[in-house]
N, C-alpha and C positions, 0 to 999 in steps of 0.2 A: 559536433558543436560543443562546446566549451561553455560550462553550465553555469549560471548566474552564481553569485556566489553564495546569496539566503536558499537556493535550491541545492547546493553543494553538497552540506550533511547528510538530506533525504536523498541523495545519490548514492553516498557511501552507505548510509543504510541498506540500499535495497539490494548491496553486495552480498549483505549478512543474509539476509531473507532469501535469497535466490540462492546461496548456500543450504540455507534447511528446505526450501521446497525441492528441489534435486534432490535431496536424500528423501522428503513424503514420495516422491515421486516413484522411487525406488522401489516400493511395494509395502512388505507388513512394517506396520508401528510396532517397532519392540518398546520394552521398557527405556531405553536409552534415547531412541527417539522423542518419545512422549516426553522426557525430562527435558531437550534440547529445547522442544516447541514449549512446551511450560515455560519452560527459562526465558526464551525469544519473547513471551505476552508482553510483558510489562513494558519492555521499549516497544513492541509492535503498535501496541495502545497509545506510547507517547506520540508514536512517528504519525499514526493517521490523526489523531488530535491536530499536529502541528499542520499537514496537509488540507487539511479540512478549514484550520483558520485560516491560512494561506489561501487558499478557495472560495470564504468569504469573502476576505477584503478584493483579490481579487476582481471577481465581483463587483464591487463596488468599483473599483479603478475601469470597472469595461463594463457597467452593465448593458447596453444593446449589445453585446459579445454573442449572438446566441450560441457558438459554435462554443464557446467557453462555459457558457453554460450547461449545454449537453454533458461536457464534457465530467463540470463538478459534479453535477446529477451522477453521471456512471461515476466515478470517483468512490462517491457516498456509499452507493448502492454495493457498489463489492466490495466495501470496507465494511460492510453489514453483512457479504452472504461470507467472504472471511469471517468472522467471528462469529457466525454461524457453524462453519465447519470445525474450527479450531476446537468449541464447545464439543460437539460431536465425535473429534478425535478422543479428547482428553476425556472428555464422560465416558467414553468407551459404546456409546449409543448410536454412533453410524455405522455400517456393516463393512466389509473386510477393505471396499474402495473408497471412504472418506480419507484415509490420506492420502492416497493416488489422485482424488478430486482436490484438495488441499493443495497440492503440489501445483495441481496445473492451474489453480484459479491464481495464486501466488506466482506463479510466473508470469503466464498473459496479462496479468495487475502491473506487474512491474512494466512490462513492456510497453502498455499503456500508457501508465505516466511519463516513463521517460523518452518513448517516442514519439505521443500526440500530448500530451497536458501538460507536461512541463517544457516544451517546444511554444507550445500555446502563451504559457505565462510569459516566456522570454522574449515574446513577440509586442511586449508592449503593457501586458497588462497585473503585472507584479505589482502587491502593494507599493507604496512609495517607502514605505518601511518596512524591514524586513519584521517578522515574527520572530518573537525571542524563542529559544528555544525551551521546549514545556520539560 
C-alpha cells in the first residue's frame, strides 16, 4: 500500500531505526553501538513527538474509532517502554539483554505502526491537515 504522504517521512524514518535495532539485536552494546543509539535519540524523540500528534488529531478526525484508539493507546505506551530501555542501555543499568530487548521492542514497534496504525489512519482518519514536521 502506498503510504499517505504526511505518513511518508515516519516511513523513511523507521528505515533508519530498524537499521540500529538489527544491530541492538545483534548482542553486546560496544562502545560504537551506544554512540549510534545516542546519536539516533534526538530524531527518535522528534519522530514519536510527531506520531503522537498525529495520533491526537487523529483522534479527533475519528473519535468513536475505538480500534484507533487502542491502537494510539499501544503507540504511547511503547513509545514510553522504548525510552525506558534506550535509558537503560545508555546508563549502562540494564543487564547484558537490554539491548537485545531494545532491538526487539524497536522492531515489533515498527511493525506495528506500519502494518496496523498507519493502515488505520490511511483508512479515513488522518488529520485534515498534515503535522508539520517537529
Amino acid at each position: 500500500m502506498k503510504r499517505h504522504e504526511s505518513l511518508q517521512p515516519l516511513s523513511r524514518e523507521h528505515h533508519q531505526t530498524l537499521r540500529l535495532a538489527r544491530l541492538l539485536q545483534g548482542g553486546e552494546v560496544d562502545v560504537e553501538l551506544r554512540e549510534a543509539l545516542l546519536s539516533h535519540c534526538a530524531a527518535l524523540q522528534a519522530h514519536f513527538a510527531e506520531e503522537e500528534a498525529i495520533g491526537r488529531q487523529a483522534i479527533g478526525q475519528c473519535p468513536q474509532d475505538e480500534t484507533l484508539a487502542g491502537q494510539i493507546e499501544r503507540m504511547q505506551r511503547e513509545h514510553r517502554q522504548i525510552e525506558r530501555l534506550i535509558a537503560e542501555v545508555l546508563d549502562g543499568d540494564g543487564d547484558r539483554s537490554s539491548g537485545r530487548r531494545l532491538g526487539e521492542l524497536l522492531v515489533a514497534h515498527v511493525r506495528f505502526e506500519e502494518r496496523e496504525l498507519f493502515n488505520r489512519l490511511q483508512d479515513g482518519c488522518l488529520p485534515a491537515r498534515a503535522v508539520s514536521r517537529v
